[in-house]
Wavefront OBJ file of the C-alpha trace (Angstrom):
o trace
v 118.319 319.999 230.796
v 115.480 317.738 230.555
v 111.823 319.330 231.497
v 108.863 317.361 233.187
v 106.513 316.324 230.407
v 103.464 319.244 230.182
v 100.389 318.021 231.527
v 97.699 318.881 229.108
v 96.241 322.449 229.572
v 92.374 322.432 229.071
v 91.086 324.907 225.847
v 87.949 326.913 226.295
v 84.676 324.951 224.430
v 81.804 326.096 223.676
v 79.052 323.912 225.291
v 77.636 321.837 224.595
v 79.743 318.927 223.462
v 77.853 315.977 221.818
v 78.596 313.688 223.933
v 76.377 315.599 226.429
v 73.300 314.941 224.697
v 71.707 312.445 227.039
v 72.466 314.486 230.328
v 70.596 317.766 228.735
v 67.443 315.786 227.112
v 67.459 313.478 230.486
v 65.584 315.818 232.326
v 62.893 316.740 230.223
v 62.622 313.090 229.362
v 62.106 312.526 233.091
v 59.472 314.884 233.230
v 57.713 313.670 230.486
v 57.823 310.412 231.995
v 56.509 311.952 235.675
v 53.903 313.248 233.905
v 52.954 310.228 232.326
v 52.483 308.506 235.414
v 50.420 311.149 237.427
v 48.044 311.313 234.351
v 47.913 307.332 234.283
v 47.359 306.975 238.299
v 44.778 310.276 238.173
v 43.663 310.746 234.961
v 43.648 307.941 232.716
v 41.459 308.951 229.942
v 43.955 312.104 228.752
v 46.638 309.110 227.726
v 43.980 309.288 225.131
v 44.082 312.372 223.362
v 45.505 312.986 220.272
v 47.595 316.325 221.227
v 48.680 313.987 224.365
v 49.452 310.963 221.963
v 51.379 313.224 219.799
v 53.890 314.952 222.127
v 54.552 311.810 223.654
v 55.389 310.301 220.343
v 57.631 313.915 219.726
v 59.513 313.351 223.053
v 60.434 309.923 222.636
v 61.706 310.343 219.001
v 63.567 313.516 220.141
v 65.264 311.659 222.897
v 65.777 308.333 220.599
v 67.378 310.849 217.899
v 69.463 312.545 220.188
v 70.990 309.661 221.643
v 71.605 307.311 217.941
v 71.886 310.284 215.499
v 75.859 310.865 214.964
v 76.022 314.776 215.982
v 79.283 314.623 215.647
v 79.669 314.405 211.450
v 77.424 317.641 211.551
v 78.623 319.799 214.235
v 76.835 320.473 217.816
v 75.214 323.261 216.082
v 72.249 320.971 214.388
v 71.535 319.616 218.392
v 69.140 322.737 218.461
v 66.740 320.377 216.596
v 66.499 318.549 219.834
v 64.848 321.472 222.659
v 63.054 323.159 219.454
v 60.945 319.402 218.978
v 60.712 319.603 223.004
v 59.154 323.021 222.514
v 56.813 320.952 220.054
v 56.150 318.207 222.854
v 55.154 320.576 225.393
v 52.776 322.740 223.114
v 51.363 319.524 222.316
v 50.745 317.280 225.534
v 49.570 320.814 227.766
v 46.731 320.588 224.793
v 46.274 317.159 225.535
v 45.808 317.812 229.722
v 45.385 321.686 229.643
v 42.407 321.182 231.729
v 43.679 318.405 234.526
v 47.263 319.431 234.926
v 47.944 323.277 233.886
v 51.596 322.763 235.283
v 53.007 320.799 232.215
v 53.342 323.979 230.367
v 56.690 324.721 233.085
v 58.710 321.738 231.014
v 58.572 324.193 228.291
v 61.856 325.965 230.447
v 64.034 323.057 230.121
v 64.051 323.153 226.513
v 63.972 327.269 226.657
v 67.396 326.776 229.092
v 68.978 324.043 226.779
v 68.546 326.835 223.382
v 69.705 330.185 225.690
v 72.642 328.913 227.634
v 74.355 325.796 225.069
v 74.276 327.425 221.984
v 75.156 331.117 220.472
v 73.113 334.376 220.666
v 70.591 333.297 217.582
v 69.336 330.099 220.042
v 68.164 332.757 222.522
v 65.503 334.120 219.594
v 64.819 330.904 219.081
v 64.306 330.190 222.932
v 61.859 332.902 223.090
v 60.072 332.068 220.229
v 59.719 328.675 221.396
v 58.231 329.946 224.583
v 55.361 332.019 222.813
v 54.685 329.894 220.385
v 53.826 327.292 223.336
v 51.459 330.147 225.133
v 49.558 330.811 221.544
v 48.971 327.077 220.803
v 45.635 326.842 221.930
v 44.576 330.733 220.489
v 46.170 329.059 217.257
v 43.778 325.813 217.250
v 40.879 327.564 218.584
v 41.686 330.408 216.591
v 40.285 332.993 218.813
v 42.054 335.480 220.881
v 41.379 336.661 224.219
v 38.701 339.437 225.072
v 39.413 340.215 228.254
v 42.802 341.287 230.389
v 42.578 337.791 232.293
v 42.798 335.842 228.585
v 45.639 337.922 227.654
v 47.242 336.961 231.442
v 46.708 333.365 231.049
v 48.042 333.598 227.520
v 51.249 335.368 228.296
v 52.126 334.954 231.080
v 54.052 332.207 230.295
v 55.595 332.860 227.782
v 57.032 336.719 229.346
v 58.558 334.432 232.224
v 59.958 331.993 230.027
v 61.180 334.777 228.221
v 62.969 336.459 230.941
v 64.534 333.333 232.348
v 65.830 332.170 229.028
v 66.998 335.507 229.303
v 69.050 335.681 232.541
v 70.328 332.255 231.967
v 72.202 333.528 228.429
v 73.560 336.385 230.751
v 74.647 333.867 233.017
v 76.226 331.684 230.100
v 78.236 334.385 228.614
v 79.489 335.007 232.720
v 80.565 331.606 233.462
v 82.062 331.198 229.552
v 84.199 334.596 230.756
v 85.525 333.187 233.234
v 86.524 330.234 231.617
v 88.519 331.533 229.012
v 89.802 333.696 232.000
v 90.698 330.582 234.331
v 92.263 329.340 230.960
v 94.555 331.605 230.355
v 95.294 332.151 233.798
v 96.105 328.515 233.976
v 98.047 328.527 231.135
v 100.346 331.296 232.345
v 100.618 329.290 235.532
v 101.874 326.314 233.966
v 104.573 328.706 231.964
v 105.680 329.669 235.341
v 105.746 326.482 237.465
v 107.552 325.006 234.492
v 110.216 328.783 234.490
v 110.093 328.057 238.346
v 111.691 324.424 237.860
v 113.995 325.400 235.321
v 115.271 327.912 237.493
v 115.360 325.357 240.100
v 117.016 323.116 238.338
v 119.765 325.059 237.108
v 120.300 326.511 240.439
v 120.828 323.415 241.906
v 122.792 322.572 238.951
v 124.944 325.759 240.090
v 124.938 325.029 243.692
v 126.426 321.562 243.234
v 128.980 322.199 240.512
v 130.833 325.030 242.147
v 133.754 324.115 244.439
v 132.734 326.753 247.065
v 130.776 325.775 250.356
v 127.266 327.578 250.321
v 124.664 327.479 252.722
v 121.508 329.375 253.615
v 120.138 330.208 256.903
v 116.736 331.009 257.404
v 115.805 334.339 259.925
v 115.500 331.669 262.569
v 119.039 330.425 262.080
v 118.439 327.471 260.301
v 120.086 326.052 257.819
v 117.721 325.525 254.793
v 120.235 324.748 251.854
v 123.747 323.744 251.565
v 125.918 322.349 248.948
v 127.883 318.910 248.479
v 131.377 321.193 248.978
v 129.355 323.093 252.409
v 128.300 319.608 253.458
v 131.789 318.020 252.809
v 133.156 321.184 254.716
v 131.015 320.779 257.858
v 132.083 317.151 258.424
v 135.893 318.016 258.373
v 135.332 321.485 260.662
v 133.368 318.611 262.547
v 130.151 320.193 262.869
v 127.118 318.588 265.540
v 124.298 319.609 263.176
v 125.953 319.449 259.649
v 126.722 323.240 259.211
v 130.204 323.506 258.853
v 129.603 328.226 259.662
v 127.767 328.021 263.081
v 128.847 325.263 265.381
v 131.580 323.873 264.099
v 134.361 322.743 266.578
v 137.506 322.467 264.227
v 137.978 326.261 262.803
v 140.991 328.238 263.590
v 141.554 331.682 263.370
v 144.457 332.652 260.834
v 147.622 331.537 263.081
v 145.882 328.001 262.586
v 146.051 327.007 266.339
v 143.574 329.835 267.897
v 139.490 327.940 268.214
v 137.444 329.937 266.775
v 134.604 330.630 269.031
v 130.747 329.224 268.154
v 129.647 332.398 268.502
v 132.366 334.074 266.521
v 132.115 331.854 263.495
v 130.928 333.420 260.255
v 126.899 332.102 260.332
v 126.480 333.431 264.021
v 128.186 336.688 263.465
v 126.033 337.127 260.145
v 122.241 336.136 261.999
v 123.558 339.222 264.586
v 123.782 341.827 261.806
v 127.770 341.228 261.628
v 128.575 340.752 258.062
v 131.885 339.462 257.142
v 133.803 340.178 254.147
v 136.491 337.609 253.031
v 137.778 336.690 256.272
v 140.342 333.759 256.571
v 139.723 330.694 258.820
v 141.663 327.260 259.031
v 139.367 324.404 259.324
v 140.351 320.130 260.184
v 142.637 318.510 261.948
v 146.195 318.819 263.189
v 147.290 317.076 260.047
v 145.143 318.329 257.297
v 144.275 321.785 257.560
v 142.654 323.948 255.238
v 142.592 327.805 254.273
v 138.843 329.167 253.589
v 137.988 332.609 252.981
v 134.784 333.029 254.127
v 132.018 336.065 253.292
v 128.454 335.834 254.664
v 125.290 338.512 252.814
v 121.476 339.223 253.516
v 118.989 337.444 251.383
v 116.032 340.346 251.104
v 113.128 340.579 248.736
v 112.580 343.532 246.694
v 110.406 345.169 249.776
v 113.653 344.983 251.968
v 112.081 341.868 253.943
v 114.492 339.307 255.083
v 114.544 336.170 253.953
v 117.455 334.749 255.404
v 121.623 334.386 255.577
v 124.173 333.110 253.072
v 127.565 331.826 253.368
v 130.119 331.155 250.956
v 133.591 329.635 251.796
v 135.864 329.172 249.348
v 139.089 326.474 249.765
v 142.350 328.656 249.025
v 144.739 326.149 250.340
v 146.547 326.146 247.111
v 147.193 329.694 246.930
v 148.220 329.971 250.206
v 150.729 326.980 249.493
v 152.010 328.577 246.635
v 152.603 332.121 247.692
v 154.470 330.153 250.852
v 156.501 328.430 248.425
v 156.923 331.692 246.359
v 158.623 333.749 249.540
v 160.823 330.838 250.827
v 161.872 330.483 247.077
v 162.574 334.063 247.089
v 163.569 334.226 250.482
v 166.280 331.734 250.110
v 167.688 333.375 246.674
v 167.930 336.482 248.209
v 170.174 335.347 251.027
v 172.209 333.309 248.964
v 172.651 336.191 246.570
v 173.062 338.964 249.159
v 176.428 336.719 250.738
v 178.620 336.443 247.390
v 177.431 340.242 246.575
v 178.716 341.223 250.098
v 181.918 339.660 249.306
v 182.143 341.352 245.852
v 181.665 344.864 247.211
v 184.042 344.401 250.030
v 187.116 343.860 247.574
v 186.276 346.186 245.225
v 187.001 348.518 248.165
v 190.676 346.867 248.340
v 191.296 347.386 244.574
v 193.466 350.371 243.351
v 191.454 351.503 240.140
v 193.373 354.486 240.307
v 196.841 352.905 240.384
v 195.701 349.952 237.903
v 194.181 352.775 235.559
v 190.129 350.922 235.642
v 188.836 353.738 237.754
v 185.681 353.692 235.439
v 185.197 350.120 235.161
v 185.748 349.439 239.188
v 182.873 352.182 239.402
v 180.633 350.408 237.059
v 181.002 347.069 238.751
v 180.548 348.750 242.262
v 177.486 350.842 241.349
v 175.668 347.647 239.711
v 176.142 345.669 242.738
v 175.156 348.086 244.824
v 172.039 348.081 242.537
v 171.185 344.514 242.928
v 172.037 344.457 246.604
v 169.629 347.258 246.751
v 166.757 344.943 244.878
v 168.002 342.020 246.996
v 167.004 344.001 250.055
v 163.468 344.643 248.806
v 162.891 340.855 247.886
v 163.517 340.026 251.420
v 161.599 342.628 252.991
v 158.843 342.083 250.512
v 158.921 338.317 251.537
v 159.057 338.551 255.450
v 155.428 338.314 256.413
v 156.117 339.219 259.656
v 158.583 342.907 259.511
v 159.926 343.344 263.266
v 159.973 347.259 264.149
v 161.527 348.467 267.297
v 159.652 351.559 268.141
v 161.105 355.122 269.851
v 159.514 358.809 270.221
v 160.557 360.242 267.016
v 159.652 363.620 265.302
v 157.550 362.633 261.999
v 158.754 365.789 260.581
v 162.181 365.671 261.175
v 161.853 362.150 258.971
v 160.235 363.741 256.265
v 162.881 366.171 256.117
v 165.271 363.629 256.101
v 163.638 361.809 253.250
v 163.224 364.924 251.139
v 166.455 366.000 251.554
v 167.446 362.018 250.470
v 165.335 362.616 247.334
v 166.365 365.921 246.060
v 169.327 364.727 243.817
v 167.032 362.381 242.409
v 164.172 365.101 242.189
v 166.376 367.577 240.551
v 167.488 364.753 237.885
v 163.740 363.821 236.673
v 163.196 367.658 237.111
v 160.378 367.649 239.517
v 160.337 370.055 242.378
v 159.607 368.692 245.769
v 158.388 370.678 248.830
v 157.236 370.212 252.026
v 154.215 372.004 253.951
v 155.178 373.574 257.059
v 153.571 372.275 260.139
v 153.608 371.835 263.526
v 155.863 369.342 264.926
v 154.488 365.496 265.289
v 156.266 363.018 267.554
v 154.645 359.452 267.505
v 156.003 356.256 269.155
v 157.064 354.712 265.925
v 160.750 352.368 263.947
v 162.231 355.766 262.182
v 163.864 353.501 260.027
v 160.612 351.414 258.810
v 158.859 355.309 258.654
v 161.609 356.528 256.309
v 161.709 353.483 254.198
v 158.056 353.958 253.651
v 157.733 357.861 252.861
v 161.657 357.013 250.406
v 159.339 354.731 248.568
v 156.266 356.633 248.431
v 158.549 359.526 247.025
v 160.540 357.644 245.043
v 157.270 356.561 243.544
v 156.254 360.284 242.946
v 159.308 360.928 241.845
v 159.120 358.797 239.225
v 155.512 359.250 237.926
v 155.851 362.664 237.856
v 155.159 364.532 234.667
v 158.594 366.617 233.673
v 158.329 370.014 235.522
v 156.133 368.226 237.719
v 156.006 369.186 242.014
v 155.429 366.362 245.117
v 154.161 367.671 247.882
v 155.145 365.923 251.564
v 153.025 366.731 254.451
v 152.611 365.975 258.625
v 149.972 366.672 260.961
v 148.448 365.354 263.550
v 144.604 363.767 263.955
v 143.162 363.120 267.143
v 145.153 360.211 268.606
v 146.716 359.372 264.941
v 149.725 361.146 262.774
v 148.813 361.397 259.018
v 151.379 361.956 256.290
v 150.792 362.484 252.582
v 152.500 362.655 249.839
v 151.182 364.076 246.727
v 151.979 364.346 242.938
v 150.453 365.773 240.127
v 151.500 362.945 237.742
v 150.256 360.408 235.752
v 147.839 358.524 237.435
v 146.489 355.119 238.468
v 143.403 353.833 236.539
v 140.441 352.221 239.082
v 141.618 348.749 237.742
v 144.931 349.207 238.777
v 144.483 351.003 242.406
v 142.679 347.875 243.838
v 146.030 345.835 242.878
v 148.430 348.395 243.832
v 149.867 347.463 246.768
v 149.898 343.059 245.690
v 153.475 341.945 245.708
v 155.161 342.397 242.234
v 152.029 344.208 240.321
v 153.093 346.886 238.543
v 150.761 349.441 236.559
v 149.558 349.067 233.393
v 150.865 352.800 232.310
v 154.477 352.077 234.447
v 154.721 348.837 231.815
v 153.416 351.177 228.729
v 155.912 354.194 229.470
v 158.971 351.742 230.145
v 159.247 352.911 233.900
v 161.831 350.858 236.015
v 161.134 348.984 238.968
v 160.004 345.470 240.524
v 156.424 345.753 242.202
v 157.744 345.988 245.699
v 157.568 349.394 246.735
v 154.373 349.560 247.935
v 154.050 346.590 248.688
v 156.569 347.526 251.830
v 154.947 350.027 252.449
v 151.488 348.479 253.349
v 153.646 345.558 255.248
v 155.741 348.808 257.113
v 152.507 350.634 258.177
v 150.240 347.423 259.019
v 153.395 346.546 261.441
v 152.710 350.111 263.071
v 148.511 349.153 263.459
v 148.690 351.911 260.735
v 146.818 352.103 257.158
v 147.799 353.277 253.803
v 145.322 354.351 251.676
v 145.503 356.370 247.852
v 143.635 358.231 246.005
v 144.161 358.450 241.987
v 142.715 360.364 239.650
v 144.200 358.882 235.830
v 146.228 361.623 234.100
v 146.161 364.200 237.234
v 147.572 362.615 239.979
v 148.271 360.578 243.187
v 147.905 361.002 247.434
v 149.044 358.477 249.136
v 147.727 359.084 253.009
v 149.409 356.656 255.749
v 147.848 357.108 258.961
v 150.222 355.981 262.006
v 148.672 355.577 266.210
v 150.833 358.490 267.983
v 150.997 355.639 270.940
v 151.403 352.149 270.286
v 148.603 350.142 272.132
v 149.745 348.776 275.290
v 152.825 350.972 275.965
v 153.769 354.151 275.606
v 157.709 353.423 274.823
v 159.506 351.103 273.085
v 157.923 347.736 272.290
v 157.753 345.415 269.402
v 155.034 345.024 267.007
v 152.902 342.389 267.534
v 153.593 339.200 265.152
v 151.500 339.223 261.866
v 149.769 337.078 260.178
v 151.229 336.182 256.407
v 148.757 338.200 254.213
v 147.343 336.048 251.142
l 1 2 3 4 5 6 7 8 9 10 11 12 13 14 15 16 17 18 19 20 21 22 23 24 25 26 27 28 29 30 31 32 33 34 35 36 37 38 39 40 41 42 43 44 45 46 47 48 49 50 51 52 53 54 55 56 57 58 59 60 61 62 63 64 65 66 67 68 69 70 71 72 73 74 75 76 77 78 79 80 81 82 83 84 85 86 87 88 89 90 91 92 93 94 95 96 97 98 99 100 101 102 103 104 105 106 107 108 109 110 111 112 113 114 115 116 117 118 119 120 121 122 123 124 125 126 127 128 129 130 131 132 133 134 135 136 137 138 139 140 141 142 143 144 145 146 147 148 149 150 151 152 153 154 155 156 157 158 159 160 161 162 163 164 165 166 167 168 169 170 171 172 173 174 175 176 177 178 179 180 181 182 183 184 185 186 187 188 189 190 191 192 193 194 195 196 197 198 199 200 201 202 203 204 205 206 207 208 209 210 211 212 213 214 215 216 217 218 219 220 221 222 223 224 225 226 227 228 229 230 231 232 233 234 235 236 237 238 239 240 241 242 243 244 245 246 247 248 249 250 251 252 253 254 255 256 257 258 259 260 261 262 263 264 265 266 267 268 269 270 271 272 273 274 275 276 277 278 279 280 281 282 283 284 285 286 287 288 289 290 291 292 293 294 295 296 297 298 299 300 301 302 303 304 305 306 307 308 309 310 311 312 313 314 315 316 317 318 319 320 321 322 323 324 325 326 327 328 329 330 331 332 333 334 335 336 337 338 339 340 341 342 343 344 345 346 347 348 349 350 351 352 353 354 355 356 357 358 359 360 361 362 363 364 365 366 367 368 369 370 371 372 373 374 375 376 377 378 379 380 381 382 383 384 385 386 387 388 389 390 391 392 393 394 395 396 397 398 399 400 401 402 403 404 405 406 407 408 409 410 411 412 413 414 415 416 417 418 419 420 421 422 423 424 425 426 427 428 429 430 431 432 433 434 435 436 437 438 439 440 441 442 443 444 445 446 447 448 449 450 451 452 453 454 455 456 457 458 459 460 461 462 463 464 465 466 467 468 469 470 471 472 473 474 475 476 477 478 479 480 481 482 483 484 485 486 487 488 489 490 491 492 493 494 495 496 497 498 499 500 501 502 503 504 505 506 507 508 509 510 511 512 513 514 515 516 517 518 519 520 521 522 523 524 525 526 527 528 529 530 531 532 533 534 535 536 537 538 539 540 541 542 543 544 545 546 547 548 549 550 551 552 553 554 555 556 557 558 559
């Protein structure tokens, strides 16, 4: 994606450039000049002198030089010519007025400044040099030196203060130059991360507004602080007042499509409680044009566990919903229109005398195979009824076990596994005993057939709290982790039932799970690949609402 163009990022110098040539000689210029006038208005006879006439003649070539000579063909490095002739200026006009104004000898620190803080650690020697060769001057023309402590003061002194401030200001120069090249690179990395912080930003919005899903983002407060095109385009079919199709929004249904959805029910307010949801299935618009949305809602947190706000995601699965619709009245419809002729078949074949027409064999065949596909014509339909009535009675859970087992024994003894029931004590829970024993005759036939050779099943009853649990376990092949989160989907079979050629259609379990949901039950396994499988249904002893017979309460068609 394109980037902003980089605004230039300033590199560290060292000072000072050439161009600032008149703003460091300006001020001792100035002074020169201020002391110029004093000596004209108080002391006119010094413009006189020779040593006066001289530095004044030194300070205004040094300036003139400074501001026409091209530094820049040589390099700043030759501008120390510039204080070291104003060290010359000052030596020479404080012999010119030594005796009516003492204080020109203090120009002599602009020029000491200039050579310790804008050029490199020789300038400072030079700086001090400068300085004591300014406080000798006169001992050098008079060439006498002091005899006495207050000679020696008055010839010093200067030149030790000079010294020291020349001094601190280098100290300070090499400070303020630190920080520079600090603030430098500091601002570099600063522009490498506003310009990581707008790529980012761009390629999440990039993300945000390619994806089909609605997304928005809540704030702690409640609200809303980002949202998509698709979470915008959402909110104005669910008909939203402020634009946010997960808080307030007037046209969501629950999953029977004709049940409002309450404001404070809806996905975004149950999130902001603390009430995450997890793929949960609305219907949003109109009458005419409804839609299917799974919606899930998570906690935005930084790393310190501090909340930052609310997500939601809803996801259009109108499609899929269509299609697994059309799917189960397809199969729906060919089931009953296979089951009729099939009925028909299997009634003459009863009429037929094999024995008398000598196709005893044959007549068996045919019967057996459509008793077969009548068999698998059952399962399609009750894999395809979304909505399984049960009609439910006391009945002894162990007496249907027993029932089962003793169904599956022939089988059992065939694929020669060895199954077994644990004793218990006796468990009678309001529930259909034929929907029970057409779940445990799959979950054994299941066993049964993923057994190992030699191999045992295990069936087993007892009673929870207010709930029946039954198992049944095997010591067989296995379910990978891949497949056991598919297990129970219409038609799936597992990868190692398709590997070791083992017959069957995907539907077992699949009735099971619709069986045991119709009871407010669960179903729930646990695999371990190349030891075994437990399958654990857990049934209410009492159906909620009643404690005799009743119907299960209509279901909604699972996606």
């Amino acid at each position: 994606m394109p980037q902003d163009p980089e605004w230039p990022v300033p590199d560290y110098v060292e000072p000072p450039r050439t161009r600032e040539v008149p703003y460091a000689q300006m001020p001792f210029a100035v002074g020169v000049l201020v002391l110029v006038g004093f000596a004209a208005a108080g002391a006119p006879e010094t413009l006189a002198k020779t040593g006066f006439l001289v530095g004044l003649a030194l300070a205004v070539g040094a300036t003139l030089a400074g501001l026409l000579v091209p530094w820049q063909r040589h390099g700043y490095q030759w501008l120390v010519i510039i204080p070291l002739i104003d060290v010359l200026v000052v030596a020479f006009l404080r012999d010119g007025v030594r005796e009516t104004f003492p204080a020109v000898s203090m120009l002599v620190v602009v020029p000491v400044l200039w050579l310790a803080y804008g050029f490199a650690w020789w300038a400072l020697g030079l700086a001090l040099v400068g300085a004591f060769f300014v406080g000798a001057f006169p001992l050098i023309q008079t060439g006498q030196l002091p005899t006495d402590a207050m000679g020696w003061g008055n010839a010093l002194i200067l030149p030790i203060v000079t010294g020291f401030i020349a001094i601190t200001a280098r100290v300070a120069a090499n400070g303020l130059r630190s920080q520079q090249r600090r603030l430098v690179v500091v601002s570099r990395e600063l522009h490498a991360a506003l310009l990581e912080a707008k790529d980012r930003q761009a390629l999440f919005e990039a993300v945000m507004e390619t994806v089909d899903a609605g997304i928005e983002v809540y704030s702690p407060q409640g609200e809303v602080v980002l949202s998509n095109a698709a979470a915008r385009a959402l909110a104005v079919r669910t008909d939203s007042a402020t634009g946010a199709y997960a808080r307030d929004a007037s046209l969501v249904f629950d999953v029977d499509r004709t049940t409002i959805v309450a404001l404070d029910d809806q996905v975004a307010a149950r999130a902001l409680r603390g009430d995450l949801v997890a793929k949960r299935v609305y219907w949003v618009g109109g009458d005419d044009d409804q839609s299917a949305i799974i919606a899930s809602s998570g906690v935005v947190e930084r790393e310190s566990g501090y909340p930052l706000g609310t997500v939601v995601v809803a996801t259009d699965v109108t499609p899929l919903v269509e299609a697994i619709a059309v799917r189960d009245d397809f199969l729906a419809t060919v089931s009953h229109e296979l089951r009729t002729p099939l009925t028909s078949i299997i009634g003459y074949l009863g009429l037929i005398d094999a024995d008398e027409l000598g196709i005893t064999m044959e007549v068996a065949v045919i019967e057996r195979n459509a008793e077969r596909l009548l068999s698998v014509i059952a399962q399609l339909l009750s894999a395809t009824d979304g909505q399984p009535p049960i009609r439910r009675v006391d009945a002894d859970l162990g007496q249907i076990l027993q029932s089962c087992l003793d169904t599956s024994m022939p089988r059992a003894q065939t694929a020669g596994v060895t199954i077994s029931a644990r004793a218990g004590a006796a468990v009678v829970a309001q529930v259909d005993p034929v929907a029970i024993e057409q779940v445990i005759d799959n979950l054994l036939t299941n066993a049964i057939k993923f057994a190992r050779p030699n191999g045992t099943v295990l069936l087993s009853v007892e009673r929870d709290g207010t709930d029946a649990v039954m198992r049944v376990t095997d010591d067989g092949i296995g379910l990978s982790a891949e497949d056991q989160r598919q297990v129970f989907d219409r038609f799936f079979r597992a990868r190692n039932s398709t590997d070791l050629a083992i017959p069957g259609m995907g539907l077992g379990l699949a009735i099971v799970r619709a069986f045991v949901h119709a009871h407010q039950g669960t179903v729930e396994l646990t695999s371990t690949l190349g030891e075994g499988t437990t399958f654990t249904v857990r049934l209410p002893l009492r159906a909620a609402g009643s404690p005799s017979e009743l119907e299960s309460p209509v279901l909604a068609r699972e996606l």
